[in-house]
N, C-alpha and C positions, 0 to 999 in steps of 0.2 A: 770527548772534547778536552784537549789542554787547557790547565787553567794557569792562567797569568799569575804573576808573582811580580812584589814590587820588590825593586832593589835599590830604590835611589838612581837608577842610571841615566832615566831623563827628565825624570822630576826631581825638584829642588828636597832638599830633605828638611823637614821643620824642625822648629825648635822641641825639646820634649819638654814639657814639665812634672815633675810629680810633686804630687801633694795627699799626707797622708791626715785623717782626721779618724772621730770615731764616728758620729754620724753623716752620714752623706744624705743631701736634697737632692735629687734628679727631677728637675720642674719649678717654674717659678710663678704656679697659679695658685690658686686659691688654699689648695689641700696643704701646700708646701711654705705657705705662706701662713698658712695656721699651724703649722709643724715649725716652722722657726722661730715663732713666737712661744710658744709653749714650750720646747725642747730648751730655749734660751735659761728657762725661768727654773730647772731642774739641773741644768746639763753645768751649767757656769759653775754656781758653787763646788763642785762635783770636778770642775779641771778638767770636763769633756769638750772635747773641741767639735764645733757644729761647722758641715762646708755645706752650702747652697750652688748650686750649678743651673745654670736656666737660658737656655737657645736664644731667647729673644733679650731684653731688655722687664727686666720684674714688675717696674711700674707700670706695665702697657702688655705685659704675657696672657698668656692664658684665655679661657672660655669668655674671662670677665674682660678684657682688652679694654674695648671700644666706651663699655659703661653696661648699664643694666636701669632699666626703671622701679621695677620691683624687686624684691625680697622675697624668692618662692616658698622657702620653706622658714617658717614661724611657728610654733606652736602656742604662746599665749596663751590662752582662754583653753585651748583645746588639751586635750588628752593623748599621749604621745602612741597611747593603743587605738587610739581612733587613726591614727599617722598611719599606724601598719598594718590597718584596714582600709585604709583604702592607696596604699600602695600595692599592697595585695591583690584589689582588684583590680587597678590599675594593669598593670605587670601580670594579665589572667593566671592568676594565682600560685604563682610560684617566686617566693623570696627569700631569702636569708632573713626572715622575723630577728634574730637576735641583736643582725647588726642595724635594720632600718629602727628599731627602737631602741637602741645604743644611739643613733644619732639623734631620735627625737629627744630623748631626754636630758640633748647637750647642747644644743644647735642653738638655743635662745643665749647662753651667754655669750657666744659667739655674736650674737645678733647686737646684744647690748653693748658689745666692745665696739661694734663700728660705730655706733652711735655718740661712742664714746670719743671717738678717736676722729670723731668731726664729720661723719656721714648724716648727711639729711633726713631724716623719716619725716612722711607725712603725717598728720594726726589729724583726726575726729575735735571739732568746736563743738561745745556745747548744744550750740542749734543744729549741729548734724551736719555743718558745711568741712569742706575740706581744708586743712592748713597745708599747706605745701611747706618745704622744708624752709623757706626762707621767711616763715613766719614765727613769732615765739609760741613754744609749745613746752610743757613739762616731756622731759625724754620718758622712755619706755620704762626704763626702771623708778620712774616718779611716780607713776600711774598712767603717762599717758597713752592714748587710746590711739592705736594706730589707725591707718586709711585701708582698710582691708580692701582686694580685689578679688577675693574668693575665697576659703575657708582657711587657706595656709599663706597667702601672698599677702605682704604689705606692701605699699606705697614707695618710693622714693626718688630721689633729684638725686639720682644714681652716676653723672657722666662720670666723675672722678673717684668712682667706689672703686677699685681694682688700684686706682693712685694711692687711695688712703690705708686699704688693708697693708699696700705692698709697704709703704710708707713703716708700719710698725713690726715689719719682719724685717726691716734693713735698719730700723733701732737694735732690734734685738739679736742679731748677728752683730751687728758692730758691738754690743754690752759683751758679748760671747769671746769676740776676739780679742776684744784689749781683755778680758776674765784671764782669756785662758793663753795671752801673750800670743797672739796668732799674726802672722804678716799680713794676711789676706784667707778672708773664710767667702766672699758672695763674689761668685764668678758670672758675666753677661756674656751674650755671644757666643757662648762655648757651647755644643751640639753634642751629647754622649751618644752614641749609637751603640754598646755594647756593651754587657755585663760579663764577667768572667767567674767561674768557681777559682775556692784554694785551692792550694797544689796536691793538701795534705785530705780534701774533705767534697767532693764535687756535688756535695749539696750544701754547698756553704756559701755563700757570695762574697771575693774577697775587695774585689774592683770594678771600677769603669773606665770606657778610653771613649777620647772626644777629639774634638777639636774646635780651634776657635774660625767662626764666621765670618771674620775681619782678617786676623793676622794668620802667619803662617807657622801655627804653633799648634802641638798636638799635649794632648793632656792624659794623663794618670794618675787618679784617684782611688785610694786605697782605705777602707774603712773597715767598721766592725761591723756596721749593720749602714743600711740604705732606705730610704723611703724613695721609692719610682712611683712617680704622680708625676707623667708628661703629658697627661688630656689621655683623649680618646681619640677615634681615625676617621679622617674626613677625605676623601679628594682617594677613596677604593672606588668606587662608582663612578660613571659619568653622568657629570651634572647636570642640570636643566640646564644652565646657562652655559653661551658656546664662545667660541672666537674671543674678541677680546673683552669679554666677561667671562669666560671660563672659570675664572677665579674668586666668582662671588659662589659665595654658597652660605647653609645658616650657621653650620661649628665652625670653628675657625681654623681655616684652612691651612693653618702648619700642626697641627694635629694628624699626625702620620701613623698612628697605632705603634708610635715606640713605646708605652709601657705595656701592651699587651706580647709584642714581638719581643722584646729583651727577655721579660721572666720567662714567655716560651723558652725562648731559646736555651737559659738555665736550669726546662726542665721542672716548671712552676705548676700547678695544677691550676688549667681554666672553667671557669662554668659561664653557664649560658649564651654560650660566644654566637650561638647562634640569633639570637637578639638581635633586633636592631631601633631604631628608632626613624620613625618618616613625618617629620612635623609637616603639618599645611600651615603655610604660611601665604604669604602676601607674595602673588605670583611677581617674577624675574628682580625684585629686590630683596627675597628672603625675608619680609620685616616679620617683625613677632605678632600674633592675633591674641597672644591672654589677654592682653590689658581691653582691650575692644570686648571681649568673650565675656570677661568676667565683672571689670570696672566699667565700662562704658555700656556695657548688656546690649552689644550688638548682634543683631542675629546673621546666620549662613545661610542659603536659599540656592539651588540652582536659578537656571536665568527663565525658569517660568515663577519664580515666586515660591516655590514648594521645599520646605524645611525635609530635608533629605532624608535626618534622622526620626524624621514621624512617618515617610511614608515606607523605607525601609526597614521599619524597626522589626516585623514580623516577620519577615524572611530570615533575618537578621538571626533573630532570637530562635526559631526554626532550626536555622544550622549552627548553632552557636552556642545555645544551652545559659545555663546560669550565668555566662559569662555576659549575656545580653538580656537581662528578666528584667530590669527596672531602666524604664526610659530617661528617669532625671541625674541615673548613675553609669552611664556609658563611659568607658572607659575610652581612651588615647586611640589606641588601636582599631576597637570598632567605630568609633566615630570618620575613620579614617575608610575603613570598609565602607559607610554608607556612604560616603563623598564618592568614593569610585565608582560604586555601583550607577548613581547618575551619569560621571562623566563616560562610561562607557555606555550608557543609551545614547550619547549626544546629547543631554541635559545639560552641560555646560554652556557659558564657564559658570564657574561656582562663584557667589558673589558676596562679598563680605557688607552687608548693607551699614555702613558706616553714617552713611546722609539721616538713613531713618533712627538710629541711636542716638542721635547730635539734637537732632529732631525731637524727641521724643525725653530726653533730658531737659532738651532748654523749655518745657512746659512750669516748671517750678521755679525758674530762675529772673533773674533778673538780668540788664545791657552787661552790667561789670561781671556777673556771673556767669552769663556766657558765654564773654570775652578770654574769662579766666578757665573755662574747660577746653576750649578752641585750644588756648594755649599747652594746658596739660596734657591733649588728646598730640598735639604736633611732639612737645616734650619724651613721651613716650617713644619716641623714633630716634631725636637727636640725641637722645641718653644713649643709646644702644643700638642702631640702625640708621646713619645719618644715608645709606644707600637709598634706603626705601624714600625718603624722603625729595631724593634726587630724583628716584623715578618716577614719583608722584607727578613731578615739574617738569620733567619731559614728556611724560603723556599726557600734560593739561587735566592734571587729574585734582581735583581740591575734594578730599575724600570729608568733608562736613557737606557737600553737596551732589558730591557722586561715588556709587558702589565701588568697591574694589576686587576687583580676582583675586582668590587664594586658590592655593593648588597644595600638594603633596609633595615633596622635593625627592629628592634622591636617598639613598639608605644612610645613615651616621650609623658607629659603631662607640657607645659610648656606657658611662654605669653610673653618671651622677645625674642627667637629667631624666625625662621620663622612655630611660632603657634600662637596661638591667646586663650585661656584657662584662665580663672584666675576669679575674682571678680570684681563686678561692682562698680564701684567708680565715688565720683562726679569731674566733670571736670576742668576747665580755664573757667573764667567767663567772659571773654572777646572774643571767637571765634564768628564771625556772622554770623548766622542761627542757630547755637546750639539751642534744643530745653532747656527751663529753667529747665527741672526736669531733665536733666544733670549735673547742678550744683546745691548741696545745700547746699553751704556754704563754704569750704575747699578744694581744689585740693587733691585730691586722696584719700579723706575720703571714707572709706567704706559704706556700708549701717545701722551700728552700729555705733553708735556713737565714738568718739577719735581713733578710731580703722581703722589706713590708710595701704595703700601700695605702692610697685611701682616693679619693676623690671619683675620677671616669675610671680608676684601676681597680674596686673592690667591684666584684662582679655578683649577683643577686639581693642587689641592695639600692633600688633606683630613689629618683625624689628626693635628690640631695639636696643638690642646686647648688650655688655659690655657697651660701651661709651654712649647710649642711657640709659641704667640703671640706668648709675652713675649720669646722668643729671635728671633722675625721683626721684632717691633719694631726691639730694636736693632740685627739684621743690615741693616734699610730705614735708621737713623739715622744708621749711619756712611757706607750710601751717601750718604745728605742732606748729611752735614757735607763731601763730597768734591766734590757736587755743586755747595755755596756756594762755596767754596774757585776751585771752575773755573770761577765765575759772578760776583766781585767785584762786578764794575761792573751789574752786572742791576740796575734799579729797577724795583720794578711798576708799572706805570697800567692803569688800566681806561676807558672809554667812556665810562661812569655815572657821576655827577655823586654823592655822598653822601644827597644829599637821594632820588635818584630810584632807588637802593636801596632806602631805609629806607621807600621808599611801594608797593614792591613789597612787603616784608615787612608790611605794617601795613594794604595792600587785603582781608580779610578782616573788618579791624575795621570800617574803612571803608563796607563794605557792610553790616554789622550796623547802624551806628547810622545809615544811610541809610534803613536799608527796617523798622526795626524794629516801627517803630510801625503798619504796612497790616494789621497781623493781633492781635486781640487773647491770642495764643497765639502767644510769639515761636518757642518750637521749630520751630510751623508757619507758613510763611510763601509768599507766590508768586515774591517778588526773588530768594529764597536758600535755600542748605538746609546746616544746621548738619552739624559734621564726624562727630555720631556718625550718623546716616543716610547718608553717605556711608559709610563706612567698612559700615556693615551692608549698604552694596548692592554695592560692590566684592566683599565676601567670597562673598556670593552668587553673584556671577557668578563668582567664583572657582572655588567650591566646586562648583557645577552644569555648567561646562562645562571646566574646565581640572583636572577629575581631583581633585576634593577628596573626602571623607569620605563624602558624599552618594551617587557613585558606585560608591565601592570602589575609589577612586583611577585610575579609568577615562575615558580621552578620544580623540578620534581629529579625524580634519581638519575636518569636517562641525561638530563638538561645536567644535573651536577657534575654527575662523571664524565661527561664531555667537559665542559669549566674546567675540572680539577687537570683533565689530561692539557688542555691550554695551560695552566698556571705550570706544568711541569717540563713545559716548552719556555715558557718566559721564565722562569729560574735560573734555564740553564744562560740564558742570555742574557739576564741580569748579570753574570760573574763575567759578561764584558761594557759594562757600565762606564763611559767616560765622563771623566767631569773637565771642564777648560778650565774655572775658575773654583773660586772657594765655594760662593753661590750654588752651584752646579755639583759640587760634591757634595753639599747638602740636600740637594737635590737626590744624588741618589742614595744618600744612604735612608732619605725619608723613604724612597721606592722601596728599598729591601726591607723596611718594618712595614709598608704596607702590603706587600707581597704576605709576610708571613703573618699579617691580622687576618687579610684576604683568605688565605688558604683556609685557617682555623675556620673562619666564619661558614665557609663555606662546608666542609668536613663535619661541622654541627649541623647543619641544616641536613643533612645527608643521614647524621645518625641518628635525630628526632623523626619520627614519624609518625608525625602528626603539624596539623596548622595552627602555632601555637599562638600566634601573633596576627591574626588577619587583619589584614588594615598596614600591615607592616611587612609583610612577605606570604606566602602562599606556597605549598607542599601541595600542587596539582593530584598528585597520585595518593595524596593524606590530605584531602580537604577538609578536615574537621578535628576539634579540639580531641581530642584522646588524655580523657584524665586518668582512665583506668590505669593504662599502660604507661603514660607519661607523664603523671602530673610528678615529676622529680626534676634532680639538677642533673643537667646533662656534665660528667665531665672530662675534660682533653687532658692530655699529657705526652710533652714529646718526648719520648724516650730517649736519650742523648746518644746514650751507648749503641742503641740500633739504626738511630736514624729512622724513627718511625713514631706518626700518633698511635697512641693507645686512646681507645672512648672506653667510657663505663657511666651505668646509671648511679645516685646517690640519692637516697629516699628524703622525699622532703615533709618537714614534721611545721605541723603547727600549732604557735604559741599563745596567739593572741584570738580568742573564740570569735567565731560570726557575729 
């Protein structure tokens, strides 16, 4: 097949910018967000110049967007080795120990800055009732006692938590830029879709090319080192929700696997890509079920009444092993196996009994009391899910007096909530037992040189959550500011010329207003095919052979190498991608980093054999856990120079005893 090439001849040519710093943000969520904060506090004095780069708008990016009601990861009272036991089990038993308790033992002052910085936590009244954040309460570093909703979550009047973090990363970039005489360091709008090696060093990361979402202006940033924390990948599968909800899902839907896709493409070392994550949530509004689960102690039943995970649990445990021995310690994933198990007898639907927890709370209460849970039970939504809250009201549903469905949604591709997915990076060099080819050199340097991560990007490291994020941020920013520091003299160069960039970036339009006019129905045409039928055939092939929703999360080798031979047909017709507008080229270039998450994900699934995640996908032809042979990290690597994955196993060691 000929491949297109842009030349400016029908599309308008943008404006170029370049801009050179020493650390570069790719992403404007949580991770990145506690990376400008901390890097600000190191880098300034030091005359390093920090750039922030982030797709959407910072105050409103990222996983935290919309709000949040809780705080998942706290450690308090607890013991940060108790964190990476049961993250461990969690994640059936294979993690990166050094870096999940590298974040436990950091994650709390993270927690005490938002509080600091004006976030609400709920606290514990002496009589044991609830203070909700608009009541006075001594903060957490006073003594006070926060609203736990399970052993690591607190409480919070979370809607503008994402506003307030983002709020002290764009102090601390503007401190950075008047520091270090900068015109401009926090860029909105601007979409990177690609990393490039130096010219001199092709495991060195010297740039990124972007473009802006608004204007017709393309960018080139040049650094010594990069933190990529753009989320994790949402919208690879096809969803539960269709037609004009297609676009409701539970991660947020511009999460396109560009940080897992770019560091491939660099040549990055991936693990556990085969992961994935399948919350059951609050059927066709996605809402969250912790706070119900763990604060409101509502139970799940199918729709004869029968708690799934007690009748279950023996089969369960039967094929399952240690990873299902204790019924009050079910992990994510099998909790999710016995859910299905029901719905495919026809047991459904599954019913979140909300009425009988409302019920069964208001026993000890009083009118203003359970006036005032009614209120916190609705708050849990409109902090973080005002969806759910809609659909509630269109199905006449007032869930304090009727059950609600939850179901299992579609696959996420993620490594800061309860998945494990992302890239391998080196660790803390102080954990004892870590094996040394854990650390080589930088906390959460990739396996390319200057080229770090943290948040949905550090891969065998789940249970982060927002606050766990934002503490990996700036654990990766002070490795960065140590990194410049021992790297002075480093200047980037790249191969590519500015121009020949910004014509990669801008080949999509280029083929629109080439071939627009051969059809009088430009959606449909024979040169090209627009990004949203792309995206709708990728999912498909997602969804039918690599274990999505369609199968019951079911795939095996036969089913994958067929997938993989589709993904190799849609590649080639991705390289005629058209975009009409600016919208629509971001459009595809999300397609081409979910293609190349897709591909990995699936490729891992392919090279594990065994079912390491039931409840989350299934190895038909390996239905069973295999620790013998597999309890390690799986890991990827594309090889640049050949144009080809390399797999290999890497033995997983454990730090923190049973």
């Amino acid at each position: 097949m000929e491949l297109e090439t842009c030349t400016f001849s029908y599309c308008q040519r943008p404006e170029i910018i370049e801009v050179e710093a020493d650390i570069l943000l790719i992403g404007g969520g949580m991770a990145n967000c506690g990376a400008a904060f901390e890097a600000a506090r190191w880098a300034t004095p030091k005359g390093l110049k920090i750039v922030m780069v982030d797709k959407a708008a910072t105050d409103r990016s990222g996983a935290v967007a919309m709000g949040l009601s809780a705080i998942n990861t706290y450690m308090g009272e607890n013991d940060p080795k108790d964190y990476v036991k049961m993250v461990r089990g969690d994640l059936m038993g294979i993690i990166r120990e050094d870096l999940v308790y590298d974040v436990g033992r950091h994650v709390d002052d993270s927690v005490h800055l938002f509080e600091e910085w004006g976030l609400p936590v709920w606290k514990r009244a002496d009589d044991g009732h609830t203070l909700d954040g608009a009541q006075p309460a001594k903060k957490l570093t006073e003594g006070g006692k926060p609203v736990r909703s399970g052993k690591w979550q607190i409480m919070i009047n979370g809607e503008s938590y994402k506003v307030i973090v983002a709020e002290a990363a764009k102090k601390a970039l503007e401190f950075n830029r008047v520091g270090t005489g900068m015109a401009q360091n926090h860029y909105e709008r601007v979409f990177i879709v690609e990393l490039f090696p130096d010219a001199n060093d092709s495991n060195r990361v010297a740039a990124a090319a972007g473009f802006s979402v608004r204007e017709n202006k393309a960018y080139i940033f040049k650094a010594k080192c990069m933190l990529l924390a753009a989320g994790g990948a949402v919208n690879c599968f096809r969803p539960r929700s269709v037609a004009e909800g297609q676009g409701r899902a539970w991660y947020p839907v511009w999460n396109s696997g560009s940080t897992y896709a770019m560091a491939a493409q660099l040549g990055a070392e991936l693990v556990l890509m085969e992961n994935r994550f399948v919350p059951a949530r609050f059927k066709d509004g996605y809402g969250p079920v912790g706070a119900w689960f763990l604060f409101f102690k509502a139970k799940a039943t199918n729709s004869l009444g029968e708690d799934y995970c007690v009748t279950h649990f023996e089969s369960s445990k039967a094929k399952y092993g240690k990873y299902c021995s204790d019924p009050h310690k079910l992990g994510t994933a099998i909790r999710n196996h016995m859910m299905m198990c029901d719905m495919k007898l026809g047991k459904g639907p599954i019913l979140m009994n909300t009425h009988l927890a409302m019920d069964e709370l208001a026993k000890t209460m009083d009118a203003k009391q359970i006036k005032h849970l009614e209120a916190e039970a609705w708050e849990d939504f409109l902090d973080m899910c005002i969806g759910q809250a809609g659909v509630w009201a269109a199905m006449n549903i007032d869930p304090s007096k009727t059950p609600s469905e939850i179901m299992p949604t579609e696959p996420y591709l993620l490594g800061s909530h309860a998945g494990c997915a992302g890239i391998w990076v080196s660790g803390p060099d102080d954990i004892a037992g870590a094996p040394k080819e854990w650390n080589w050199g930088y906390n959460r340097m990739t396996t390319v040189k200057g080229l770090f991560t943290a948040g949905d990007g550090v891969g065998a490291s789940g249970h982060k959550f927002s606050s766990g994020s934002h503490a990996e941020g700036r654990i990766a920013a002070k490795a960065m500011v140590s990194f410049c520091l021992d790297n002075k003299d480093y200047k980037p160069t790249v191969k590519k010329t500015n121009d020949e960039l910004a014509a990669e970036l801008y080949l999509p339009f280029e083929i629109y207003e080439k071939y627009k006019n051969y059809s009088t129905d430009t959606a449909t045409n024979p040169y090209y095919i627009r990004p949203k039928m792309l995206q709708a055939r990728l999912q498909k092939i997602m969804d039918e052979y690599v274990g999505g929703i369609s199968t019951y999360y079911m795939t095996s080798k036969t089913m994958l190498d067929a997938g993989l031979k589709q993904l190799d047909l849609l590649k080639e017709d991705a390289a005629k991608m058209a975009a009409a507008d600016l919208h629509e080229l971001m459009r595809c270039w999300e397609n081409y980093h979910r293609i190349w998450t897709s591909e990995s994900h699936a490729r891992h699934i392919l090279f594990r054999e065994d079912t390491r995640y039931p409840g989350y996908y299934y190895r038909g032809d390996f239905d069973f856990v295999d620790d013998e042979n597999w309890r390690c990290f799986t890991i990827s690597k594309w090889d640049v120079q050949n144009k080809k994955w390399i797999f290999s196993k890497r033995d997983y060691v454990q730090l923190v005893p049973d």
